[in-house]
C-alpha positions as semicolon CSV with decimal commas, in nm:
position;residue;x (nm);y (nm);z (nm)
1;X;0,000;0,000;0,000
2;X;0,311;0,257;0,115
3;X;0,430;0,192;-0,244
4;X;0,116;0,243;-0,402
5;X;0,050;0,585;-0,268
6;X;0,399;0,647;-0,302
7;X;0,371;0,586;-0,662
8;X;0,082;0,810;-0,711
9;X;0,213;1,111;-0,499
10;X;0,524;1,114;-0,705
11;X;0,323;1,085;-1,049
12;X;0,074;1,303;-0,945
13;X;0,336;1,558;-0,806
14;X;0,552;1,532;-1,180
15;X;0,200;1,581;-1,352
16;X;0,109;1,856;-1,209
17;X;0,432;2,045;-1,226
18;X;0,559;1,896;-1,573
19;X;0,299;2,188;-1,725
20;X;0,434;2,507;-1,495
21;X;0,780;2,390;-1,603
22;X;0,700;2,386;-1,987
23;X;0,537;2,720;-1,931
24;X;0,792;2,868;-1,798
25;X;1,033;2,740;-2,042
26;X;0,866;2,891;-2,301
27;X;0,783;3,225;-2,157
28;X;1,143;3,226;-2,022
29;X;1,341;3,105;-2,345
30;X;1,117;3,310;-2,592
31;X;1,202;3,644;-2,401
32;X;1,582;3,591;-2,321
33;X;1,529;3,572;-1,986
34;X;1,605;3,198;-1,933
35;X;1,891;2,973;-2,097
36;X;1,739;2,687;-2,309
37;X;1,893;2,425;-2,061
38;X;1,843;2,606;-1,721
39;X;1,490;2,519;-1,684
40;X;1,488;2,126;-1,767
41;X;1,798;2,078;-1,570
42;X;1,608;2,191;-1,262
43;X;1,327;1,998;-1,353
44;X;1,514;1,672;-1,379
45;X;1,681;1,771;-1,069
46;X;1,312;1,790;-0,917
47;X;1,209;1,414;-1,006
48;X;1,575;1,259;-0,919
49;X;1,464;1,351;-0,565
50;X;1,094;1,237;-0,619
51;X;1,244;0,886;-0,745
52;X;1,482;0,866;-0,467
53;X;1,798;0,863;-0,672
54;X;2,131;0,944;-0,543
55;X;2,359;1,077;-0,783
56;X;2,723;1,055;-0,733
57;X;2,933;1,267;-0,984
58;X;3,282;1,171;-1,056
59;X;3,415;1,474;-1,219
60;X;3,234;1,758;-1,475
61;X;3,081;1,831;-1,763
62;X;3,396;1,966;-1,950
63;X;3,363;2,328;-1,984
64;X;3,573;2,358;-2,314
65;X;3,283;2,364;-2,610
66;X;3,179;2,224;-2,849
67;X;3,092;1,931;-2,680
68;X;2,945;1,574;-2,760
69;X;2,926;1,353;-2,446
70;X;2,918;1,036;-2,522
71;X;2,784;0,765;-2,262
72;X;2,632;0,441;-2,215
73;X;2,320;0,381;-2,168
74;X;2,092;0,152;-1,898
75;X;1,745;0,316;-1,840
76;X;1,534;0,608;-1,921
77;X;1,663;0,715;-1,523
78;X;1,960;0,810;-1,723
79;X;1,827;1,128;-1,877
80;X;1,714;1,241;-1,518
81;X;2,065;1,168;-1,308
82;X;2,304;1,295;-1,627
83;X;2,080;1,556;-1,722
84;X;2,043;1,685;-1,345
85;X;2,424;1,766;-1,367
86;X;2,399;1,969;-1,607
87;X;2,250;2,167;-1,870
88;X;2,283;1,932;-2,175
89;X;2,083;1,855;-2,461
90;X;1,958;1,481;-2,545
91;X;1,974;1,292;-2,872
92;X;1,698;1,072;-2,904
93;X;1,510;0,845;-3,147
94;X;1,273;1,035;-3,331
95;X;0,998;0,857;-3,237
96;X;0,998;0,923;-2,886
97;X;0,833;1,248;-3,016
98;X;0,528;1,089;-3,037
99;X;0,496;0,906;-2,694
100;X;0,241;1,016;-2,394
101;X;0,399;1,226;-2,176
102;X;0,801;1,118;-2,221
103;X;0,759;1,305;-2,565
104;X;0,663;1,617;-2,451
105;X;0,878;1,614;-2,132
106;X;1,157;1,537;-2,452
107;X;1,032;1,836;-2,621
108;X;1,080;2,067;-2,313
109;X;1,418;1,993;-2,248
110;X;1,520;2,067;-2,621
111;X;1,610;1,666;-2,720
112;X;1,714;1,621;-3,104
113;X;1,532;1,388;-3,283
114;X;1,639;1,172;-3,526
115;X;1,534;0,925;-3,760
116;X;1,849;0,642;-3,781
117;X;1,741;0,443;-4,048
118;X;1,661;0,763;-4,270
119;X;2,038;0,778;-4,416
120;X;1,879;1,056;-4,658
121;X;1,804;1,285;-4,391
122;X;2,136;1,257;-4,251
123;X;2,299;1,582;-4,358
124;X;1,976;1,768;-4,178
125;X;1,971;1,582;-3,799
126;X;2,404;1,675;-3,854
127;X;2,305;2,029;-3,938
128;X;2,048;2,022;-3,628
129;X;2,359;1,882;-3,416
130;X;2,598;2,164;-3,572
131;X;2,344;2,435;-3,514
132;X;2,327;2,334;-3,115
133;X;2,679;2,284;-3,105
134;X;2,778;2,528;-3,254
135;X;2,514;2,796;-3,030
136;X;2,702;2,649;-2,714
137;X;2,494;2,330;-2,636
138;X;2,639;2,011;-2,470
139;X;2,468;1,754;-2,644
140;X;2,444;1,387;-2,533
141;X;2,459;1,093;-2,753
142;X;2,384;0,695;-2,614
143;X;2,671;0,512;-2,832
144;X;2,490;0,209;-2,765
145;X;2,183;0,319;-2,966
146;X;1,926;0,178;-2,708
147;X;1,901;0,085;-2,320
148;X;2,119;-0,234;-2,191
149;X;2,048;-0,454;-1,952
150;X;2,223;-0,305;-1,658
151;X;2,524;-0,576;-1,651
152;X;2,681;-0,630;-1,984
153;X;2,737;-0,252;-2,218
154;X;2,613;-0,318;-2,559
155;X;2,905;-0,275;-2,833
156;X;2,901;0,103;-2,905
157;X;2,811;0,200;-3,241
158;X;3,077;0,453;-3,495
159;X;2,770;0,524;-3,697
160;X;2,603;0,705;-3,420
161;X;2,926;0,959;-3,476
162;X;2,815;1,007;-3,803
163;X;2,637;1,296;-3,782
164;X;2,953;1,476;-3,551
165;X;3,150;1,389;-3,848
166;X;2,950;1,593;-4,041
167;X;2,904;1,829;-3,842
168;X;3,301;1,879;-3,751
169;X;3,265;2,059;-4,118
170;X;3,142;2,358;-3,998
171;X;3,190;2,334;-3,615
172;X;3,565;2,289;-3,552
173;X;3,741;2,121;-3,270
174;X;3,430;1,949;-3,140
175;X;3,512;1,804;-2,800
176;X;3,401;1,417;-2,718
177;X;3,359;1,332;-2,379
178;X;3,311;1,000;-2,225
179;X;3,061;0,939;-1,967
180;X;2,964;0,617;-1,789
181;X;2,670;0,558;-1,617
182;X;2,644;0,291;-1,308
183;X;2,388;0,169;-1,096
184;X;2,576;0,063;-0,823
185;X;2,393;0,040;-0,438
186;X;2,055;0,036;-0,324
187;X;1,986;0,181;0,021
188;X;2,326;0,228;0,047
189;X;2,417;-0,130;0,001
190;X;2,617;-0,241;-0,319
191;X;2,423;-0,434;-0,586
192;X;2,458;-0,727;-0,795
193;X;2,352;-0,848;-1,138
194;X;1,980;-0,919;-1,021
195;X;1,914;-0,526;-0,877
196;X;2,138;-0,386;-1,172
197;X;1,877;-0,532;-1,426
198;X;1,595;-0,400;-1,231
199;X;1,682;-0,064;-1,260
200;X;1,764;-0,141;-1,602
201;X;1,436;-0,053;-1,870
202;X;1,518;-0,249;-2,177
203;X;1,346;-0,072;-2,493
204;X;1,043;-0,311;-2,495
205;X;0,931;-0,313;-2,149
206;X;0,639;-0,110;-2,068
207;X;0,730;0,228;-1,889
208;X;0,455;0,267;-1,625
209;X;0,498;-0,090;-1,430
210;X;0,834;0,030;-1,469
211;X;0,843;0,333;-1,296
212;X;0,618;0,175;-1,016
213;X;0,847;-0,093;-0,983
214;X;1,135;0,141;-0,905
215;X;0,918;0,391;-0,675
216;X;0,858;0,069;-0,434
217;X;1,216;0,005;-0,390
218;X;1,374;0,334;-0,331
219;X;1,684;0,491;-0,286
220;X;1,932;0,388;-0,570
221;X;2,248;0,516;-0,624
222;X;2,378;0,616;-1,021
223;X;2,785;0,711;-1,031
224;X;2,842;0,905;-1,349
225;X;3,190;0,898;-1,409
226;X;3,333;1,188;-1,635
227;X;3,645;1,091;-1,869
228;X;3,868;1,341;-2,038
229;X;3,712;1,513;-2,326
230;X;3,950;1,468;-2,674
231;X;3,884;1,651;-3,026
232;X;3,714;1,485;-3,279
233;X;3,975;1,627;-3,538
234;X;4,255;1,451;-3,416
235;X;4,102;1,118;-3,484
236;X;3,801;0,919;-3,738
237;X;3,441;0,841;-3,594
238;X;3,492;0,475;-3,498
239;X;3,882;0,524;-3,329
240;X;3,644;0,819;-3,127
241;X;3,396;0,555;-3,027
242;X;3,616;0,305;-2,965
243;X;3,853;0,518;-2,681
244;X;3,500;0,660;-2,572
245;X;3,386;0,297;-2,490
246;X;3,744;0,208;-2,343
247;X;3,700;0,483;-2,074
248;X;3,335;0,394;-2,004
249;X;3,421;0,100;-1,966
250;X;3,708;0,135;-1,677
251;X;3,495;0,396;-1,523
252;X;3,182;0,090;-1,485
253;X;3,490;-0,189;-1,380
254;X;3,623;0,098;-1,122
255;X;3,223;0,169;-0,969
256;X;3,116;-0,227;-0,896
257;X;3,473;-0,317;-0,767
258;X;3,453;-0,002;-0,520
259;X;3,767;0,171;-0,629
260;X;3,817;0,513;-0,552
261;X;3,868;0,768;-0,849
C-alpha cells in the first residue's frame, strides 16, 4: 500500500508540475530571460529527488565547447541523473516524439530527434547537431543506440558519430567526452547483477509498471563517471567511439569493484 500511494504522490506531483515547467520554459526562453537548458535541468533535478535517486558525480561536464558527451546507456533514469548535472541537450530516437507524456517532457528539455534508419536525412539531424553545437549546447549521444540490460554494455556503435562527423565541417574542434553511467547500491548497500537489471528498462518493457516498480524500492544510487574530453579532429568516428567505450568502460569496472577515483 506505502508503495502504491507512493507511486501516485510522485506521479501526481511530476503531472502537475511537468505543465508550470514547460510554461515557464517557453515564456522564459522566448524572451531571453532563461537559458534553453536552465529550466529542464532543474526539472530533472526535481524528479531525481521524487524517485529517490542518489547521484554521485565523478568529475564535470567539461567546460571547453563544443561538446558531444558520449555515454552508455541503462534506463530512461539516465536522462534524469546525467541531465540533473547539467544543462545538456539529449539525442533521441525520433519517435519518442510521439509518446504520452516522455515526448513532450523530450520536447521541453530541447532533445534532437532523429530518424536512424533515414540515411537521406542525414545531412539535416548533422546540421540540427551543428546548429546546437555550434550555439554552445552540450549535447548527449547513447553510443549504444538503445538501453542495456544493466550488466553487460552493448558494443558502441561509430555510426552514431556520423552525424559529428559531419558536423566537424562547420563546427571545428568538437570536443568528445566519455561518460559512464552505473547503478551501483541500493539503500546504500552495493548491488549485484539481479538489482542492476531492475533498474535497467530495456526498450520493450512497458514504462509505467516500470516506474512503479522502481518507486517501491527506493533509494538507488547512479555514479556518473566523467572521462577526459578529446577533439574529434585529431582522430576518425569509430577510433572516437572506440577510446569513448574504453573509458566507459574502466569507469563501470572501477564503480562495482569499489575503487576510488
Amino acid at each position: 500500500m506505502a508503495g502504491r500511494m507512493r507511486t501516485v504522490a510522485t506521479l501526481g506531483v511530476v503531472a502537475a508540475a511537468t505543465p508550470l515547467f514547460a510554461a515557464a520554459q517557453w515564456l522564459g526562453v522566448g524572451l531571453g530571460v532563461l537559458r534553453p537548458g536552465w529550466l529542464p535541468m532543474k526539472w530533472r533535478r526535481m524528479t531525481a529527488r521524487l524517485l529517490g535517486l542518489k547521484i554521485v558525480a565523478h568529475g564535470a561536464v567539461a567546460a571547453q565547447k563544443p561538446l558531444l558527451i558520449v555515454a552508455n546507456h541503462v534506463s530512461w533514469i539516465d536522462i534524469v541523473a546525467l541531465g540533473a548535472l547539467g544543462e545538456v541537450t539529449f539525442v533521441a530516437r525520433g519517435d519518442l516524439s510521439g509518446w504520452p507524456v516522455i515526448g513532450g517532457l523530450a520536447r521541453m528539455s530541447n532533445t534532437i530527434f532523429v530518424d536512424r534508419n533515414n540515411r537521406r536525412g542525414a545531412a539535416d539531424q548533422a546540421a540540427i547537431i551543428a546548429g546546437r553545437l555550434a550555439a554552445g549546447a552540450v549535447v548527449v549521444l547513447f553510443a549504444e543506440g538503445t538501453t542495456g540490460d544493466g550488466v553487460k554494455l552493448r558494443p558502441f556503435k561509430s555510426s552514431l558519430l556520423a552525424a559529428a562527423e559531419i558536423a566537424r565541417k562547420t563546427v571545428p574542434d568538437i570536443r568528445i567526452q566519455p561518460v559512464a553511467i552505473a547503478y551501483t547500491r541500493h539503500h546504500g548497500v552495493a548491488v549485484g547483477r539481479r538489482h542492476r537489471m531492475r533498474a535497467s528498462w530495456i526498450g520493450d518493457e512497458e514504462l509505467v509498471p516500470h516506474v512503479r516498480d522502481l518507486l517501491k524500492r527506493d533509494v538507488f544510487d547512479v555514479e556518473i563517471g566523467f572521462g577526459d574530453a578529446f577533439s574529434l579532429d585529431e582522430i576518425d568516428r569509430k577510433d572516437a567511439i572506440r577510446l569513448a567505450e574504453t573509458e566507459i568502460r574502466r569507469f563501470i569496472s572501477a564503480f562495482r569493484n569499489g575503487v576510488r577515483l
